[in-house]
C-alpha positions as CSV (number, residue, x, y, z in Angstrom):
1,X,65.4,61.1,5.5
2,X,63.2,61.5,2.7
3,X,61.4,58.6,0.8
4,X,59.4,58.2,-1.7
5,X,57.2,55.6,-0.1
6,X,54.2,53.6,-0.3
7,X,52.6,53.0,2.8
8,X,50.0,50.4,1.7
9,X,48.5,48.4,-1.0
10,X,46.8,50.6,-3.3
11,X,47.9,53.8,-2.1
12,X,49.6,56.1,-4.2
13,X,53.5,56.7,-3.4
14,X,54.2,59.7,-1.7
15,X,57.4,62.2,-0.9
16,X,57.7,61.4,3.4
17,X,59.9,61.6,5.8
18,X,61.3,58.2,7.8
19,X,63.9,57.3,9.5
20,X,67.1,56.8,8.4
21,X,68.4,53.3,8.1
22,X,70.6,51.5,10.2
23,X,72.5,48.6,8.2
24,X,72.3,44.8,9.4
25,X,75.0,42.1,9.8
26,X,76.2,41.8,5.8
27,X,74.7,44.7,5.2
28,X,76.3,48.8,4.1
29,X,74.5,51.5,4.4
30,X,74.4,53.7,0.9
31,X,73.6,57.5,0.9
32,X,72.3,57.0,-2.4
33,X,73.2,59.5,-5.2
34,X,70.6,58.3,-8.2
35,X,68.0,55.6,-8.8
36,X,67.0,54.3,-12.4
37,X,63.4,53.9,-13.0
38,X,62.1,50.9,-14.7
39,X,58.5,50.0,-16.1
40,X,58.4,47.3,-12.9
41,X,58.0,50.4,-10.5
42,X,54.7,51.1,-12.2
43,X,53.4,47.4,-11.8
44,X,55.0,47.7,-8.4
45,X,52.6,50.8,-7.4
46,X,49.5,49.0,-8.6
47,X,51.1,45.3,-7.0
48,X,51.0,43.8,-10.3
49,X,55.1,43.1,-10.6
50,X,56.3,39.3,-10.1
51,X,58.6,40.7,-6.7
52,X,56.2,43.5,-5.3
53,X,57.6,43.9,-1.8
54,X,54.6,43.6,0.6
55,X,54.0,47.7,1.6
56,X,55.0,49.3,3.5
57,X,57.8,50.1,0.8
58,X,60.0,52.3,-0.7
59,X,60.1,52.1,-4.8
60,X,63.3,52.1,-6.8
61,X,64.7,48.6,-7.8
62,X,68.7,49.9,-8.6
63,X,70.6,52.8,-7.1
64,X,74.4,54.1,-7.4
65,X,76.1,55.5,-4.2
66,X,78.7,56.1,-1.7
67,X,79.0,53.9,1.3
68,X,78.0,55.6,4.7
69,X,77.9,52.8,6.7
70,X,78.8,49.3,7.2
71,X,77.1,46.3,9.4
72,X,78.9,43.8,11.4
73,X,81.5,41.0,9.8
74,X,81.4,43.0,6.2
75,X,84.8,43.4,4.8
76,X,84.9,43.9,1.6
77,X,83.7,47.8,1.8
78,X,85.4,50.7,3.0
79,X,83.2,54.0,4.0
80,X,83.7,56.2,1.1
81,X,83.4,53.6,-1.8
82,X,81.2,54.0,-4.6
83,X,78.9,51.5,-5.9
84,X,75.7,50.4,-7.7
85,X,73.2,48.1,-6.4
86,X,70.7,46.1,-7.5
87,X,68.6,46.1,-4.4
88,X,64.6,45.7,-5.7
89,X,63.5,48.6,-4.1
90,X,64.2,51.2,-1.6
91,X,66.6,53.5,-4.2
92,X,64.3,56.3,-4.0
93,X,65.4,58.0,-0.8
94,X,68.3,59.4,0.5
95,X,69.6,56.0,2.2
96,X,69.3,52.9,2.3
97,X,70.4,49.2,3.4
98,X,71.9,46.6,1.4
99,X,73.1,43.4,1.4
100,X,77.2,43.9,0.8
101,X,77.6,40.8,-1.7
102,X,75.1,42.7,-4.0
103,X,77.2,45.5,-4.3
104,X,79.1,45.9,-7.3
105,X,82.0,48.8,-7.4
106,X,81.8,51.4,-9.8
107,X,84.5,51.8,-12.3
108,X,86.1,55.3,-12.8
109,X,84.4,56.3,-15.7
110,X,81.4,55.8,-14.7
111,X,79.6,58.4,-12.9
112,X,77.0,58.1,-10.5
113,X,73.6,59.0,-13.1
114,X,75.0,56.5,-15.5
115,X,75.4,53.6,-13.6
116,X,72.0,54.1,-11.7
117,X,70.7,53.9,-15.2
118,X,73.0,51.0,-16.1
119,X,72.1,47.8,-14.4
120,X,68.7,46.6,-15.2
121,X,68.6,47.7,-18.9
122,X,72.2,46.3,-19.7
123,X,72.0,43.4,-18.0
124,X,69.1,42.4,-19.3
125,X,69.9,42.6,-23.0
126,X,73.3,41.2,-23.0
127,X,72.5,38.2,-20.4
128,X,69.3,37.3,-22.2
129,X,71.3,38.0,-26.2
130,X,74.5,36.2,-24.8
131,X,73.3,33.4,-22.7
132,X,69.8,32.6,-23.5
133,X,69.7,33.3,-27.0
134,X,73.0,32.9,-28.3
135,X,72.8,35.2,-30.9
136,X,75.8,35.1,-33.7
137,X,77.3,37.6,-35.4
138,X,75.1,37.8,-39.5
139,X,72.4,36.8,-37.8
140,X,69.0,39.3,-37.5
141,X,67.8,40.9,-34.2
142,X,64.6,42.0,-34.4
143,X,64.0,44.3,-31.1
144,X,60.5,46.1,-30.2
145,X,60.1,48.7,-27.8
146,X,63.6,49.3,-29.8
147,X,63.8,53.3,-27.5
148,X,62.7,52.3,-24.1
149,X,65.0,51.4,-21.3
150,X,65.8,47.5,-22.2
151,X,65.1,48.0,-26.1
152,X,67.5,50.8,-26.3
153,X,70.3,48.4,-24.8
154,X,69.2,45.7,-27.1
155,X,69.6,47.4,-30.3
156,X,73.6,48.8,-29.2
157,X,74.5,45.0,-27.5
158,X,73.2,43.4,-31.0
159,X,75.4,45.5,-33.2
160,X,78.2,44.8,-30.7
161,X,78.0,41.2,-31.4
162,X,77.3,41.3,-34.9
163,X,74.3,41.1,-35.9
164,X,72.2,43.0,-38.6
165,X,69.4,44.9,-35.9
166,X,65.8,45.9,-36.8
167,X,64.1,48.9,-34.7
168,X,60.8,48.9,-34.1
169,X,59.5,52.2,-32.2
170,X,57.0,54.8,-31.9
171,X,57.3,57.9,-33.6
172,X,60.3,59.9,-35.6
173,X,62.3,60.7,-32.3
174,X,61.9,57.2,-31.0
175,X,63.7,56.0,-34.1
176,X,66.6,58.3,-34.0
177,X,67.4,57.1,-30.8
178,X,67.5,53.7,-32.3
179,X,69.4,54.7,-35.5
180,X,71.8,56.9,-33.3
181,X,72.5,53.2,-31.0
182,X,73.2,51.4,-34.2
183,X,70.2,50.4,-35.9
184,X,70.5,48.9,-39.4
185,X,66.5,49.1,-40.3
186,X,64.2,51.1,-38.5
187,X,60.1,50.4,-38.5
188,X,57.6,52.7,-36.9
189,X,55.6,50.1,-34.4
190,X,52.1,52.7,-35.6
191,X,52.5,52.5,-39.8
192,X,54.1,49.1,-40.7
193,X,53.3,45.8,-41.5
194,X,56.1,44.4,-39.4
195,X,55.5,40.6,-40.9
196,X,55.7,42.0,-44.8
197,X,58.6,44.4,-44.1
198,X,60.9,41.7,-41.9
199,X,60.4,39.2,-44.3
200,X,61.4,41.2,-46.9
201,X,64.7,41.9,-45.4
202,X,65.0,38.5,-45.3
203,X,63.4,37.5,-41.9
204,X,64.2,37.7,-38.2
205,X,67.0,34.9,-36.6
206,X,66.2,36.7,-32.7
207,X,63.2,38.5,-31.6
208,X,63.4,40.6,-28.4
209,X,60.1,41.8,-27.1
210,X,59.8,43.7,-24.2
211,X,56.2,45.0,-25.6
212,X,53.9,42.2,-26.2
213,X,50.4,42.0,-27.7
214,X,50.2,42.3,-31.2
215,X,53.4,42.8,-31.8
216,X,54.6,40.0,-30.7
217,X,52.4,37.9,-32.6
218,X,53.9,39.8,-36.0
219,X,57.1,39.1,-35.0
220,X,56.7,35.7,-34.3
221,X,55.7,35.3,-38.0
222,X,57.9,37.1,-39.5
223,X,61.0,34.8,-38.1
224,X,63.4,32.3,-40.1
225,X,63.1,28.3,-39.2
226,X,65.3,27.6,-35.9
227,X,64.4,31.2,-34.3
228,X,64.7,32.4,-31.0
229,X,62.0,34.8,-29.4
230,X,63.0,36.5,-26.4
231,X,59.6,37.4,-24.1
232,X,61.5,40.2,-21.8
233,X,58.3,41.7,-20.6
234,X,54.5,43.6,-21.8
235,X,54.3,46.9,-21.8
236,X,51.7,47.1,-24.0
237,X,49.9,45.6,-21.0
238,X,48.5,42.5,-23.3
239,X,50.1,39.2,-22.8
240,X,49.6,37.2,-25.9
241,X,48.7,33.5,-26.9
242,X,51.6,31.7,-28.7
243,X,50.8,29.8,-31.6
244,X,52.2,26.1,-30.6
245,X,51.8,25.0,-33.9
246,X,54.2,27.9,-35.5
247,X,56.7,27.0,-33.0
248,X,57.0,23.2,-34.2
249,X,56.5,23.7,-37.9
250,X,59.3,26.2,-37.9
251,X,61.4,24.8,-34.6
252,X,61.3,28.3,-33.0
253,X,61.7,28.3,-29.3
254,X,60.5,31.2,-27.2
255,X,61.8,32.0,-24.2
256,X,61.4,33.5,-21.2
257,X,63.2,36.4,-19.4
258,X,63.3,37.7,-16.1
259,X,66.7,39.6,-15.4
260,X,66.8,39.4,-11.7
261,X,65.2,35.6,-11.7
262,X,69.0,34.7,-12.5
263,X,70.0,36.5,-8.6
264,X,68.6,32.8,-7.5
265,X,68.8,31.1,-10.6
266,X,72.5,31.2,-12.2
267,X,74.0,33.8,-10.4
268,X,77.3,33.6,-11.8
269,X,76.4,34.0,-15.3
270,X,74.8,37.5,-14.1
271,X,78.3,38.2,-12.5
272,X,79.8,37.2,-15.0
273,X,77.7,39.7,-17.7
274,X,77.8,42.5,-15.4
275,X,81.8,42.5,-15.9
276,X,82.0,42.4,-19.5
277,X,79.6,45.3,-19.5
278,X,81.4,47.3,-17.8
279,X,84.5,46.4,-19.5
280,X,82.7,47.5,-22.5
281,X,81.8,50.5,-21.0
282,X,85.3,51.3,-19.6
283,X,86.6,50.5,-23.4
284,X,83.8,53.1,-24.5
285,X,81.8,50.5,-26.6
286,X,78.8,51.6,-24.7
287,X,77.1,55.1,-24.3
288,X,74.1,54.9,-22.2
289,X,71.4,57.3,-23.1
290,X,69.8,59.1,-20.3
291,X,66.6,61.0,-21.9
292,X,65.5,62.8,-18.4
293,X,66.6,63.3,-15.5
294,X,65.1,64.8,-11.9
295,X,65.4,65.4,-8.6
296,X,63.5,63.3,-5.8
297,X,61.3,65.7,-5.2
298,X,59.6,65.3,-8.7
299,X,59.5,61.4,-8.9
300,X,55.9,61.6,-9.2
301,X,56.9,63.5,-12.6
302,X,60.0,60.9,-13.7
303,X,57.4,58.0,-13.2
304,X,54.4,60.2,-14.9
305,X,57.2,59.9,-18.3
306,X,57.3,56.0,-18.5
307,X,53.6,56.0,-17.8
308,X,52.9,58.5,-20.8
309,X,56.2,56.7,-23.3
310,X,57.6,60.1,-23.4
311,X,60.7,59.1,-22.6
312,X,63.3,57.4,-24.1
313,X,66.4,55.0,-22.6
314,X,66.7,55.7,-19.0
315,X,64.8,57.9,-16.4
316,X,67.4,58.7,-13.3
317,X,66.2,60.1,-10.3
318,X,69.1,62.1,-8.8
319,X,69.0,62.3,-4.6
């Protein structure tokens, strides 16, 4: 089958060919139709992500598929049914293995480039806005990053629930994409003097920031007393310092995120998300926005447009 694989650490990931696959006990093999791309692939390649497998590996943390084969004492699967996975890595090839309680069946309306797309950004934003932040509806969501793959999600789950949401992008198009998922204010991340122009719509009651750096750090200051900060990630590549002495004069907690921590850490609440999602979606309160997508053989190319920010939402890789 073909992979793109890294062979070890430090070496650039490559198109190869390797065996195919044969699934475990518990596991079902999954002849794997797309794979959604996330910024952790790229910390992945250099071995800066939290869950880096140790190489050899094959990158793509969440795939959609049909089930081509099926390990001993599995029987909730039949050959034939499609699902999405959240596996870590391994969805860039043609197959691969998975555990069968990770598996998650794929609704009807929900085709195969969607849901590869769907997981990670999804279930970030509504499990981190729903159970860690408790936002309300009238309350303010301030999102940066507001047209990547999480921040996307984060701006349409926020105006789900209620709340008054504040984009913060790069760049005209960027913005669109966040007035188009139901933006209320939009703020170009480049021009603006976040703190003055939050405050003066009153303040932020949420913050989610996928970006870091000095963004965060305006954002923090531009909150209202009792504020929750949501640290999903840095993609600015610059973690910053928290000013303690912010968070008790204003009793703002910040806290931190890490989607597929929750696999070990509450997963029922993640189970429990991932269903009303996609109850949402079948009830078409969601529209996932795929800006590219392109076949295996030009992964090098789909990763090339996270690297650069050219895209926006998802990039799927379709096998």
């Amino acid at each position: 089958m073909k992979a793109f694989h890294i062979t070890e650490q430090g070496a650039s990931p490559a198109l190869m060919d390797l065996p195919k696959p044969e699934p475990a006990q518990g596991q079902v093999r999954l002849r794997i139709a797309a794979c959604g791309l996330n910024f952790a692939d790229l910390l992945m390649i250099k071995g800066q992500y939290q869950d880096t497998p140790e190489p050899p590996f094959t990158l793509g943390m969440e795939v959609a598929g049909t089930v081509d084969a099926i390990g001993a004492d599995v029987t909730d699967w039949q050959l034939g049914d499609r699902v999405a996975v959240f596996g870590g890595q391994g969805g860039l090839a043609e197959y691969a293995c998975y555990d069968a309680d990770r598996c998650m069946a794929l609704p009807e309306t929900m085709d195969f480039t969607t849901a590869a797309g769907f997981q990670i950004a999804y279930g970030t934003s509504h499990l981190a806005l729903t159970h860690s932040a408790r936002l309300r509806p009238g309350e303010t969501l301030l999102v940066l990053g507001a047209a990547g793959g999480v921040g996307l999600t984060a701006v349409e789950i926020g105006k789900a629930m209620g709340a008054t949401v504040i984009a913060v992008a790069r760049g005209t198009d960027k913005l669109e994409a966040a007035r188009a998922a139901g933006a209320d204010h939009l703020f170009d991340s480049d021009t603006t003097d976040l703190r003055a122009e939050v405050k003066a719509l009153g303040g932020a009651d949420v913050v989610y920031d996928p970006v870091g750096g000095d963004l965060f750090t305006a954002a923090l200051r531009s909150t209202n007393r009792g504020a929750r900060v949501l640290v999903i990630g840095f993609a600015s590549g610059d973690i910053p310092p928290i000013p303690a002495n912010i968070l008790l004069v204003k009793n703002i907690s910040v806290i931190g995120f890490y989607w597929g921590g929750y696999l070990s850490l509450d997963p029922q609440a993640m189970i429990g998300s991932m269903q009303e999602l996609m109850r949402w979606h079948g009830e078409g309160k969601l529209h996932p926005h795929i800006s590219h997508t392109l076949p295996l053989e030009q992964a090098d190319e789909a990763l090339e447009l996270l690297r650069a920010r050219k895209s926006t939402g998802k990039v799927v890789v379709t096998i």
